[in-house]
Backbone as a ProteinNet text record, in pm:
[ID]
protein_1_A
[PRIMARY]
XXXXXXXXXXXXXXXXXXXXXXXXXXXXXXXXXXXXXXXXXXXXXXXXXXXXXXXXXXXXXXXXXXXXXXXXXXXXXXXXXXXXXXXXXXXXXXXXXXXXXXXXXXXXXXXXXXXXXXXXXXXXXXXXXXXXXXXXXXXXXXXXXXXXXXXXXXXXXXXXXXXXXXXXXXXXXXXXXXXXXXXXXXXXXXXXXXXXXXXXXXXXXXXXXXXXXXXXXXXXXXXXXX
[TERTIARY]
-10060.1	-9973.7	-10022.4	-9917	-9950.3	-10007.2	-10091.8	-10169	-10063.3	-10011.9	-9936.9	-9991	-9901.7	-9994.9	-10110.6	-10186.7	-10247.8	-10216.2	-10152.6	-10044.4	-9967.6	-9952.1	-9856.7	-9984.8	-10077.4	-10186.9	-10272.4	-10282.2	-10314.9	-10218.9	-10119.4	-9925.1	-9996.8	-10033.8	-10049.4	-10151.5	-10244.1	-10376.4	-10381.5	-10270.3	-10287.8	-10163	-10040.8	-9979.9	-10063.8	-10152.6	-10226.3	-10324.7	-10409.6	-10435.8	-10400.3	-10310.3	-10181.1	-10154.3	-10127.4	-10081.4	-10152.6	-10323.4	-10432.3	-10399.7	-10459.8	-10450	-10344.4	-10224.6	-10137.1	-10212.2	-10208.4	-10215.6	-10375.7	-10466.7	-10563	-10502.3	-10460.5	-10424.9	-10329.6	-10229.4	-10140.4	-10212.6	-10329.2	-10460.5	-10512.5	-10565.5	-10652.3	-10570.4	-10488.2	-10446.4	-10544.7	-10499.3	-10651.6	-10647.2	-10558.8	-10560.9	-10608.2	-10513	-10555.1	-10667	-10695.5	-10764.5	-10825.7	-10686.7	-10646.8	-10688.9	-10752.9	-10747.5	-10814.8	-10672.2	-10649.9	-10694.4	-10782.8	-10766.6	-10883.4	-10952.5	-11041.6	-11107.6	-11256.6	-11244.4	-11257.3	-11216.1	-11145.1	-11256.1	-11306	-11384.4	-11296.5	-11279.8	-11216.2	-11251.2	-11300.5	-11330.5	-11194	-11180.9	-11052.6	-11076.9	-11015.9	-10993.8	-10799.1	-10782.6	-10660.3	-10574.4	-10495.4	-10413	-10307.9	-10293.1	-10210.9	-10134.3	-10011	-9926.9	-9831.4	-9854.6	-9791.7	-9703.4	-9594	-9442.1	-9372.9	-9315.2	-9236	-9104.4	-9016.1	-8886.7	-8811.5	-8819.9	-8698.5	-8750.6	-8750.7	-8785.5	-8629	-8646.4	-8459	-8485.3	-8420.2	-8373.9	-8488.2	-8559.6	-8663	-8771.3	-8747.8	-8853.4	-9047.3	-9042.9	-9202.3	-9188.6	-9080.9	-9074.1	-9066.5	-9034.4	-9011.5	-9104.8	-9206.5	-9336	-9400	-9462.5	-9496.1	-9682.9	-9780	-9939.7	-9999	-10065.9	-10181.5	-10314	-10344.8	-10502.7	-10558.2	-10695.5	-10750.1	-10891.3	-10863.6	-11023.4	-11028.5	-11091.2	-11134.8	-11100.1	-11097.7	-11090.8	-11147.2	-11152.1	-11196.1	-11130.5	-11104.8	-11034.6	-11062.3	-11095.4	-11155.4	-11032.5	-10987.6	-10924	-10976.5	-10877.9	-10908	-10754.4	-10791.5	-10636.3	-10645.1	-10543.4	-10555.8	-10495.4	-10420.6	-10364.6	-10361.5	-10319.9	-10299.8	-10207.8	-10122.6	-10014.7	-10015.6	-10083.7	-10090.3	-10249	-10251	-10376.6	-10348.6	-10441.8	-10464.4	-10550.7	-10571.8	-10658.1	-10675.4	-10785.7	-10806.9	-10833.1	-10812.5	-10805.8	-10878.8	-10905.8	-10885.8	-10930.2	-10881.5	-10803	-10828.8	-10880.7	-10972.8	-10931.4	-10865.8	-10783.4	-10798.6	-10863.1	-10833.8	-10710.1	-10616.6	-10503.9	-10462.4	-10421.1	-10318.5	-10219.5	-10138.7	-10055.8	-10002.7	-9878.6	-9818	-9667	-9709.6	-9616.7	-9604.3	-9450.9	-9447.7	-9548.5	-9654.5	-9727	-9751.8	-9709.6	-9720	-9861.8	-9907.4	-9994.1	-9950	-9988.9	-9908.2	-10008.7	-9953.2	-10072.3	-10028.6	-9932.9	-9798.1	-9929.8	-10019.4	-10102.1	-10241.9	-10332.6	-10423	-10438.3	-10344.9	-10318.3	-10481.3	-10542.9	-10648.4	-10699.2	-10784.5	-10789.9	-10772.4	-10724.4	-10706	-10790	-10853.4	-10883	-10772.9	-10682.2	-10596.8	-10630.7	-10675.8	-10701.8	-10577.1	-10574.2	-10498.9	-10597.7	-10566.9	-10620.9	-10528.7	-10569.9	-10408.3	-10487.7	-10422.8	-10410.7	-10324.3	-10271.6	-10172.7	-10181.7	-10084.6	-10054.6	-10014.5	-10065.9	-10059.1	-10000.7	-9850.5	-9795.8	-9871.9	-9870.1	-9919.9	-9806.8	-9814.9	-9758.7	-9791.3	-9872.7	-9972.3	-9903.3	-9950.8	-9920.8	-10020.3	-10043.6	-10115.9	-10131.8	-10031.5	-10047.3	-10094	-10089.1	-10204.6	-10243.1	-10339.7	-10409.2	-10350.9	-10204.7	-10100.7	-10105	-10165.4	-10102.1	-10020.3	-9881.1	-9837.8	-9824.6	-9806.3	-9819.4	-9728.3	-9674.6	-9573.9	-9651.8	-9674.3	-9754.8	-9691.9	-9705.7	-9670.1	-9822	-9783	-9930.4	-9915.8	-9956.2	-9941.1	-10051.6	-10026	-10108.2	-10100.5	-10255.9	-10308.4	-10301.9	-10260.4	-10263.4	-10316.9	-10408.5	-10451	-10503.8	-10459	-10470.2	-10559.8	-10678.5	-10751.4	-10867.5	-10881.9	-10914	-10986	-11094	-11152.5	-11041.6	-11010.5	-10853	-10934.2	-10971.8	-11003.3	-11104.4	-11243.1	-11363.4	-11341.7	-11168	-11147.5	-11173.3	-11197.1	-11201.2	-11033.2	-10945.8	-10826.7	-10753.6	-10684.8	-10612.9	-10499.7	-10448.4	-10327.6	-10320	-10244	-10219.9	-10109	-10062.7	-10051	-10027.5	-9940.2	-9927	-9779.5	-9809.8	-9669.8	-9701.8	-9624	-9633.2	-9601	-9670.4	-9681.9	-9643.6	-9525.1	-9474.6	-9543	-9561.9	-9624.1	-9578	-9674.6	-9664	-9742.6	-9823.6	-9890.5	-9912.4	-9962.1	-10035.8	-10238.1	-10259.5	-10398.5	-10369.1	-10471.8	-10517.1	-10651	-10641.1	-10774.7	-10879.2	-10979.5	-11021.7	-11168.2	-11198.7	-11258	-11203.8	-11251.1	-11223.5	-11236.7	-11337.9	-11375.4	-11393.2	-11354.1	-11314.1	-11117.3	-11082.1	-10971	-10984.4	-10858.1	-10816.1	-10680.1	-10697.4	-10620.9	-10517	-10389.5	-10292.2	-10180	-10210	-10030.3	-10018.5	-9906.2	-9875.4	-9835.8	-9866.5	-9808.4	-9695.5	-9622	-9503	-9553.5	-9604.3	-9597	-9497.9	-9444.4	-9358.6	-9386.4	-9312.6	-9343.3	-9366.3	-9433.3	-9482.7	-9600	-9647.9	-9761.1	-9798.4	-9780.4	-9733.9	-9802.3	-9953	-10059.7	-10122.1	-10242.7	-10277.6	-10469.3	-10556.6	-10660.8	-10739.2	-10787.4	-10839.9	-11015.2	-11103.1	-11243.3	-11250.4	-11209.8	-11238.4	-11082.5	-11003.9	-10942.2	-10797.7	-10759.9	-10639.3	-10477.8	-10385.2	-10254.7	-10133.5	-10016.2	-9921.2	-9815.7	-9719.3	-9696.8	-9558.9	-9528.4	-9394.5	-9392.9	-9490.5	-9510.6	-9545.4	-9559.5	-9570.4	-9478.4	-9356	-9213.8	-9196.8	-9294.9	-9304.2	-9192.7	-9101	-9073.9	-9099.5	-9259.2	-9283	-9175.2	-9224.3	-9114.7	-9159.2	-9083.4	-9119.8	-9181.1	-9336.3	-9388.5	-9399.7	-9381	-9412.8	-9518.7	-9597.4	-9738	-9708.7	-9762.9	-9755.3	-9865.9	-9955.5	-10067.2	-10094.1	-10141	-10142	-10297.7	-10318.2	-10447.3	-10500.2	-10591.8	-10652.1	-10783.9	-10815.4	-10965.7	-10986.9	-11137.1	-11126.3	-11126.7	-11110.4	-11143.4	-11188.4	-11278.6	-11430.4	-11369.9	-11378.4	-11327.4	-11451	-11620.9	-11680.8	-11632.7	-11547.2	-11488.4	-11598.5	-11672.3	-11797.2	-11726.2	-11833.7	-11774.8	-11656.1	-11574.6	-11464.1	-11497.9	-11435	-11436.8	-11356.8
-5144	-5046.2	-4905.4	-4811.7	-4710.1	-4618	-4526.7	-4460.8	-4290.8	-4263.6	-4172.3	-4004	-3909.3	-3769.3	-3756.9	-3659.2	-3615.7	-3551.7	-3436.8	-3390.7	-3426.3	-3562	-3623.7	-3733.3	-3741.9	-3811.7	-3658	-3537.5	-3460.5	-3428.7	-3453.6	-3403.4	-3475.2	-3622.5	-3747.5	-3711.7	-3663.1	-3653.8	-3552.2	-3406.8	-3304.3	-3363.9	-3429.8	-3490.6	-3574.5	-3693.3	-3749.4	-3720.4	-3587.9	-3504.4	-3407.5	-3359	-3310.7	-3407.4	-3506.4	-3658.3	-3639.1	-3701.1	-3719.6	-3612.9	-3498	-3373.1	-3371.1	-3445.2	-3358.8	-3454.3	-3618.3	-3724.3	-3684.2	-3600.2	-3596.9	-3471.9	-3373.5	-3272.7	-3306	-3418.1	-3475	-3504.2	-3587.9	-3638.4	-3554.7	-3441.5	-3320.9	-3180.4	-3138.3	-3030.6	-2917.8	-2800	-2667.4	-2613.6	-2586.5	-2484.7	-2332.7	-2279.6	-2145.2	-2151.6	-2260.1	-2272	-2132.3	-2203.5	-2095.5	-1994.3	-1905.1	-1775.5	-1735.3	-1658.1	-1611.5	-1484.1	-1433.2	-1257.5	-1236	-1139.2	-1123.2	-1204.9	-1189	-1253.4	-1419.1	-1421	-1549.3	-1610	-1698.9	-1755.1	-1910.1	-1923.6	-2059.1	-2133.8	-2254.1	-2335.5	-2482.1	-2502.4	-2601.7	-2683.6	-2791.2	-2899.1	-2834.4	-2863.6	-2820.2	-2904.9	-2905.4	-3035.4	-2902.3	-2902.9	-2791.9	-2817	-2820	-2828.3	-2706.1	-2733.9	-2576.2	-2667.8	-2561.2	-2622.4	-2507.2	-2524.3	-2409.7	-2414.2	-2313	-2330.5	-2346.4	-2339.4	-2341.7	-2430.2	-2585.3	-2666	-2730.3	-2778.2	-2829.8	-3017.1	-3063.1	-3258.8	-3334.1	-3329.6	-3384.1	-3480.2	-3619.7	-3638.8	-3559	-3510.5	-3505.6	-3353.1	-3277.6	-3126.9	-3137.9	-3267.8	-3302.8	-3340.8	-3343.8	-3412	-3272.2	-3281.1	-3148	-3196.1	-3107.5	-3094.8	-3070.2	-3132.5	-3135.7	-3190.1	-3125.1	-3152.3	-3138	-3127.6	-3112.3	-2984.3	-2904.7	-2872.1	-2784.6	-2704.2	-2596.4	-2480.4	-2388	-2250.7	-2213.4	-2077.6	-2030.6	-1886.8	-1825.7	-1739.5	-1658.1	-1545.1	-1461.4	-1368.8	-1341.8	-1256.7	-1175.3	-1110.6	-1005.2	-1033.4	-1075.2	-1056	-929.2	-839.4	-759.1	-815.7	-876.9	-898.5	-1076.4	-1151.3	-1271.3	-1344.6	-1249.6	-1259.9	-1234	-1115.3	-1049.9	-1114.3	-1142	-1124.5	-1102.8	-1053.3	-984.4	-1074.4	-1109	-1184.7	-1194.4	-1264.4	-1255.7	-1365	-1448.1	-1565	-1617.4	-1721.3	-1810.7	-1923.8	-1980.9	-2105	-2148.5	-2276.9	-2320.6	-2443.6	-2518	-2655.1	-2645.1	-2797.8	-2863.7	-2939.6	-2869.2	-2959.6	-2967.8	-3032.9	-3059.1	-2975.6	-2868.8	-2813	-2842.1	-2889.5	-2875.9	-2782.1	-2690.6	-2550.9	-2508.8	-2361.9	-2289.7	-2173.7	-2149.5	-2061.6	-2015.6	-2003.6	-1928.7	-1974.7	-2103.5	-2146	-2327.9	-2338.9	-2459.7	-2579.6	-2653.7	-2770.5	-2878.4	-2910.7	-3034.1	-3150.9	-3110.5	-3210.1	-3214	-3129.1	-3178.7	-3204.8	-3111.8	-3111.1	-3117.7	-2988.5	-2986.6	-2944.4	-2991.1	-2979.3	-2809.4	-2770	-2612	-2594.6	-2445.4	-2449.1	-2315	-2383.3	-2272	-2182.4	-2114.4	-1987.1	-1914.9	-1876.2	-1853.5	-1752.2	-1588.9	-1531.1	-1449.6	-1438.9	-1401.7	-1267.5	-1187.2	-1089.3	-1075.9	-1113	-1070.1	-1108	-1146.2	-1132.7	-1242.1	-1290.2	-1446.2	-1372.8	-1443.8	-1402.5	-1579.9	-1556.9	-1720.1	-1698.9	-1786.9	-1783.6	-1915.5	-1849.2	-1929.8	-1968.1	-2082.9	-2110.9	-2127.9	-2101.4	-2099.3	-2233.7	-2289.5	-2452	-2575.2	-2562.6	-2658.8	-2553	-2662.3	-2580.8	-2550.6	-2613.5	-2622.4	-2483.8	-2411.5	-2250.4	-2273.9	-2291.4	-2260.8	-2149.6	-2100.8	-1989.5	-1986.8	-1835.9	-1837.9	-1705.4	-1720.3	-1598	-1593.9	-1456.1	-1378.9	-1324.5	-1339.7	-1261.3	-1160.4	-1087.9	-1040.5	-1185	-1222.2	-1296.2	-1296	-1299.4	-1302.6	-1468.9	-1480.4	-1642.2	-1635.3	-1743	-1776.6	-1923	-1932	-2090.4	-2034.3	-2123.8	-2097.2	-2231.5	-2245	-2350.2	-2273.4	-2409.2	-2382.3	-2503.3	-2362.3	-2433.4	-2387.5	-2464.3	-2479.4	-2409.9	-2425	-2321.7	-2202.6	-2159.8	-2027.3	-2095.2	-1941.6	-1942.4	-1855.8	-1941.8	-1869.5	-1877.2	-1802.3	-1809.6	-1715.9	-1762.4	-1704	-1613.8	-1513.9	-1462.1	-1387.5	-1370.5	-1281.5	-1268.1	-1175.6	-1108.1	-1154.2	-1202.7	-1282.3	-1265.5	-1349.7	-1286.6	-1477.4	-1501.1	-1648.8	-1627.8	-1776.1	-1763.9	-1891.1	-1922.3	-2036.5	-2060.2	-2143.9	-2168.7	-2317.5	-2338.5	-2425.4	-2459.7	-2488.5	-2537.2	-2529.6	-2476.2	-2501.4	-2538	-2628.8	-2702	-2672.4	-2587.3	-2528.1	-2662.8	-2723.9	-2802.2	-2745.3	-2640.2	-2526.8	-2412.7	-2302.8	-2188.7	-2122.3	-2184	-2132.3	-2216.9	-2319	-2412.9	-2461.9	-2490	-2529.1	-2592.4	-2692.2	-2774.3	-2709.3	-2687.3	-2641.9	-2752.9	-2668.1	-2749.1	-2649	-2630.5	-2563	-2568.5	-2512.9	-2534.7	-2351.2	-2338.1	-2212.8	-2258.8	-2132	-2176.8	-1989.2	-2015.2	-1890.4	-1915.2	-1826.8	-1847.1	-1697.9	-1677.1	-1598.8	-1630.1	-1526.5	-1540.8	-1507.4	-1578.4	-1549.6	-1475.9	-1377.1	-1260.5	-1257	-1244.2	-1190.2	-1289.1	-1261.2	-1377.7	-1298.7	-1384.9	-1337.7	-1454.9	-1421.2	-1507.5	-1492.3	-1518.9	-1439.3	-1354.8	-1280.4	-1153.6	-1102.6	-1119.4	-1006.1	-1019.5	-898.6	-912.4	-942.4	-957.6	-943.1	-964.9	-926.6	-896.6	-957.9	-1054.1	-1174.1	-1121.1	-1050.2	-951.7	-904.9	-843.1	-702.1	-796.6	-912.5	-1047	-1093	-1035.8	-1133	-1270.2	-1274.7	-1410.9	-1374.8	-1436.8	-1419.4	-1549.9	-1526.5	-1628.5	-1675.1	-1802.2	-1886.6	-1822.8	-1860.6	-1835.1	-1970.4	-1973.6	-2066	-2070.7	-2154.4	-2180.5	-2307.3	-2240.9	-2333.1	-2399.8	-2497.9	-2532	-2547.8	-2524.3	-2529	-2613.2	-2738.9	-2787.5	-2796.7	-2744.8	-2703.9	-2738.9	-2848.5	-2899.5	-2834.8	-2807.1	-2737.8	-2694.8	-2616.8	-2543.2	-2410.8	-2386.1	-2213.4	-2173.4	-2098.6	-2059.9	-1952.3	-1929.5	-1786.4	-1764.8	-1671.4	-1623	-1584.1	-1495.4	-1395.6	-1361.1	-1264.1	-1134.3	-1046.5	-1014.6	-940.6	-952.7	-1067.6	-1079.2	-1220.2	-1204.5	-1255	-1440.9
6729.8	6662.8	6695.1	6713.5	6765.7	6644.7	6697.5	6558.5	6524.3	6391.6	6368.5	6412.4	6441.6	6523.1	6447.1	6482.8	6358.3	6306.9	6290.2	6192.3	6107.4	6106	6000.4	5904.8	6015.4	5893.1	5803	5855.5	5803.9	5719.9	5676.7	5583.6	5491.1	5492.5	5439.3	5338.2	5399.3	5326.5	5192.4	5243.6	5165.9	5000.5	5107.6	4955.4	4882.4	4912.8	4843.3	4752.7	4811.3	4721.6	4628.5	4640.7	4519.7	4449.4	4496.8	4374.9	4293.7	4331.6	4272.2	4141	4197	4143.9	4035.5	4066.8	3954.9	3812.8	3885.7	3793.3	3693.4	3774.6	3678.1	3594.9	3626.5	3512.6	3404.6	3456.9	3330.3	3218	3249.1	3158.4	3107.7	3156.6	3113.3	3124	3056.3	3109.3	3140.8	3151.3	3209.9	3096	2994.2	2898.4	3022.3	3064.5	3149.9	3229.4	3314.3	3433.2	3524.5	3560.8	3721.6	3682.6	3807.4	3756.6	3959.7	3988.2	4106.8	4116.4	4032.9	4076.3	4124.3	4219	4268.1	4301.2	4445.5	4556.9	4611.1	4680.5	4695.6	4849.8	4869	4934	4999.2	5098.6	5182.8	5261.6	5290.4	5392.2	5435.1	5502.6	5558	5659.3	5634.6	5774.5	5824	5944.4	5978.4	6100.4	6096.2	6163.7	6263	6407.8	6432.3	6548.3	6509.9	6658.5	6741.8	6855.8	6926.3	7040.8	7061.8	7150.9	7184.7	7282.1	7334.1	7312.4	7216.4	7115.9	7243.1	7359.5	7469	7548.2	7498.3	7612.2	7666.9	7768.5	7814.5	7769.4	7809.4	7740.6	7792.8	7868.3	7912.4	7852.2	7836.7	7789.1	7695.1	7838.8	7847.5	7761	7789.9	7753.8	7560.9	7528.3	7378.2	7280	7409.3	7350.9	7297.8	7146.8	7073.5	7118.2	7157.6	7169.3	7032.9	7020.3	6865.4	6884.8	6774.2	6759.8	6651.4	6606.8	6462.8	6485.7	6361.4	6358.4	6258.7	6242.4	6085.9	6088.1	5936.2	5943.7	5810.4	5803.6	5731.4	5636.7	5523.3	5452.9	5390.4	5361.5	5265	5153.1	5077	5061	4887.8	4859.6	4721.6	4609.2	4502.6	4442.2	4341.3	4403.2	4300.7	4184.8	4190.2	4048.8	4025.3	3940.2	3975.6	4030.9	4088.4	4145.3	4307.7	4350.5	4473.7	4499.5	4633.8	4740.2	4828.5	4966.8	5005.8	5108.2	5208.9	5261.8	5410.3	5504.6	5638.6	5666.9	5797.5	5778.2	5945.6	5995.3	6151.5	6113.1	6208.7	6257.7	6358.5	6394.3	6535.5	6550.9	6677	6666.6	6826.7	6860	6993.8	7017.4	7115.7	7156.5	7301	7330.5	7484.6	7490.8	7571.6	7581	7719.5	7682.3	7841.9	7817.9	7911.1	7968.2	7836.8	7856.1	7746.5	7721.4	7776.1	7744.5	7878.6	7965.1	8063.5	8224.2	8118.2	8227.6	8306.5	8408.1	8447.8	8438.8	8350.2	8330.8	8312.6	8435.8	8496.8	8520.4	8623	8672.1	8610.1	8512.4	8461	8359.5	8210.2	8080.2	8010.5	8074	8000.3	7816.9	7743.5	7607.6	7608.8	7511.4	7518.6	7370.1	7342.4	7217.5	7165.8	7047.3	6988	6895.1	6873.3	6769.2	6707.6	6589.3	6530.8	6401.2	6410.6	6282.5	6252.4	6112.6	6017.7	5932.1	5904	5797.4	5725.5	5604	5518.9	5410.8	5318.9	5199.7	5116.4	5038	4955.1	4781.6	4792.5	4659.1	4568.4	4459.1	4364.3	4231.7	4191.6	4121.6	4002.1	3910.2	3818.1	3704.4	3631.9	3460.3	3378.7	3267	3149.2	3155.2	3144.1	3107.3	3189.5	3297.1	3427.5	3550.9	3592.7	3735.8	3834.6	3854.4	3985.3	3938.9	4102.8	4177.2	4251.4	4293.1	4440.3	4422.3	4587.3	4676.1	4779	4783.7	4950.5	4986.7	5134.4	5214.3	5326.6	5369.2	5547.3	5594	5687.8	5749.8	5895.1	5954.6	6077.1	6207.6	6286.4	6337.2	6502.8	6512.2	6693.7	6723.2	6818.9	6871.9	7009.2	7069.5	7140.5	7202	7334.9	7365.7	7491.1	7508.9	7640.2	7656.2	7762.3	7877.3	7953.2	8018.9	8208.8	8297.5	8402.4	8475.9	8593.4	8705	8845.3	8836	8716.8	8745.2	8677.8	8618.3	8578.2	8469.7	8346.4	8222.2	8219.9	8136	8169.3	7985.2	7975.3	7835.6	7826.4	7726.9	7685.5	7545.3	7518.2	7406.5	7378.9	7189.1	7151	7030.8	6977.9	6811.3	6782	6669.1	6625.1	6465.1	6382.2	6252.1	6198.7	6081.2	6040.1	5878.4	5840.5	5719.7	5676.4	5517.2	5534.9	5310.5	5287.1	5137.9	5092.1	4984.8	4967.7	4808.7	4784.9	4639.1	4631.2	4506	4463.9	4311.6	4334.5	4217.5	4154.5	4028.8	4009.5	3914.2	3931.5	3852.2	3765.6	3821.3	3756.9	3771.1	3673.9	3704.1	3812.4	3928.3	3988	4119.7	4128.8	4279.3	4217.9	4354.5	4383.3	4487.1	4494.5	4613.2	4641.2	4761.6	4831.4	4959.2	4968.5	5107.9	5109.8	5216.4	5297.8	5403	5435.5	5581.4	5632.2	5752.3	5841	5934	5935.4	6060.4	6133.9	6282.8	6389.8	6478.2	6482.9	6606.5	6650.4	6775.1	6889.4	7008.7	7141.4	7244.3	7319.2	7401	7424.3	7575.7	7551.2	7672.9	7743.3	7731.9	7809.3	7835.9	7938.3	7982.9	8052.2	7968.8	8076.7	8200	8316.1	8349.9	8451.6	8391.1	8420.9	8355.7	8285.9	8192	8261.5	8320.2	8376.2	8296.3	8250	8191.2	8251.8	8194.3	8314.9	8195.9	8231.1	8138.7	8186.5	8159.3	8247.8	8250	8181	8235.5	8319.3	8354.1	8445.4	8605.9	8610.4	8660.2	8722.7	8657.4	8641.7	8591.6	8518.6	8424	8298.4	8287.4	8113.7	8017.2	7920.8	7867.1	7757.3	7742.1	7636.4	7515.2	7388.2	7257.9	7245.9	7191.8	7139.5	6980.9	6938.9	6764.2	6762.4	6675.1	6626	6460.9	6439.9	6309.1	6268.9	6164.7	6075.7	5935.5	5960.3	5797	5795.7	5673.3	5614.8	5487	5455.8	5354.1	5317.8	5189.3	5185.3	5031.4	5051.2	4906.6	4900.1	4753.9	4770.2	4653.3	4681.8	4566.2	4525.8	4384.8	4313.3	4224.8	4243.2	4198.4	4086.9	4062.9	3966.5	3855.2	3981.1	3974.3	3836.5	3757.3	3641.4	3605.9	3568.1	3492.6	3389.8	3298.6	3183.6	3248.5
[MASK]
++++++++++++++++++++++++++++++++++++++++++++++++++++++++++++++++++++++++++++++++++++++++++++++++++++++++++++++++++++++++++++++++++++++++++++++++++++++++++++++++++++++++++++++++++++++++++++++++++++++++++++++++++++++++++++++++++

């Protein structure tokens, strides 16, 4: 039997833990748990797939590249509503085409990077630990490989929508899950250190979109507050 992406066993994992999660707070409610405001500390496992939005009918062109690996989050809430935060994202996957490099005949492991700056709205209750959250961010993307001896990669700046749930079981840890959606393109291209602009090339890259599902925790110190 064939084994499911990892992306969909990583989907798997983060609903199962929300289950868990809700079923122990039914039992115990938080009486005012949560508490999102000021700084916010993150560690994650991450499940991530990247595809090029303009592939044509092709079998092989349908096939989406994934992989698994970690990230990390820092942010500030000013309020319990607003944060504020910085983020990356580190995932080994296979990419074939779409990003501007040709990898018909070796389909080497690529490592994808993904770091975010922006803005996490929450939206809390008095009455259990369930936080969900919807966030935007501004975001750098990058896929890069050794292709024939080169150190070669791809990049660029795109902007990522996303939304999740935390489950506070202290005041001060949570379980965390969401997902990101990037889309955009990945224009530039370096290879040895050397830069190149794949327009200016006569390349016109595809729009690639990445997907991000992200399981983890997140530490809320909450330094001098009550």
């Amino acid at each position: 039997m064939n084994k499911p992406p990892r992306t969909t066993r990583y989907s798997t994992f983060a609903v199962l833990i929300l289950i868990a999660a809700g079923t122990a707070n039914a039992q115990a409610p938080s009486n005012g748990v949560a508490k999102t405001k000021g700084l916010m500390i993150g560690a994650h496992v991450n499940g991530s797939t990247i595809a090029s939005a303009e592939q044509d009918n092709s079998a092989s062109d349908k096939e989406r590249a994934s992989g698994g690996g970690g990230g990390v989050i820092v942010g500030w809430g000013f309020t319990k509503w607003l944060m504020v935060y910085a983020g990356a994202d580190v995932a080994k996957v296979k990419i074939r085409g779409g990003t501007g490099v040709d990898t018909d005949n070796e389909q080497p492991d690529y490592t994808l990077v993904h770091g975010d700056i922006g803005a996490r709205f929450s939206f809390p209750s008095p009455n259990h630990g369930f936080v969900p959250y919807l966030n935007a961010a501004v975001t750098r993307r990058s896929a890069s490989t050794n292709l024939e001896n080169q150190d070669v990669s791809v990049f660029g700046n795109g902007v990522s929508v996303g939304g999740g749930s935390q489950y506070f079981f202290t005041p001060r840890w949570a379980l965390d899950a969401g997902v990101q959606f990037s889309p955009g393109k990945l224009g530039k291209a370096k290879v040895d250190g050397v830069k190149y602009d794949l327009k200016k090339l006569g390349q016109d890259p595809d729009n690639v979109n990445s997907v991000r599902i992200n399981v983890g925790m997140k530490f809320y110190p909450h330094i001098r507050m009550k």
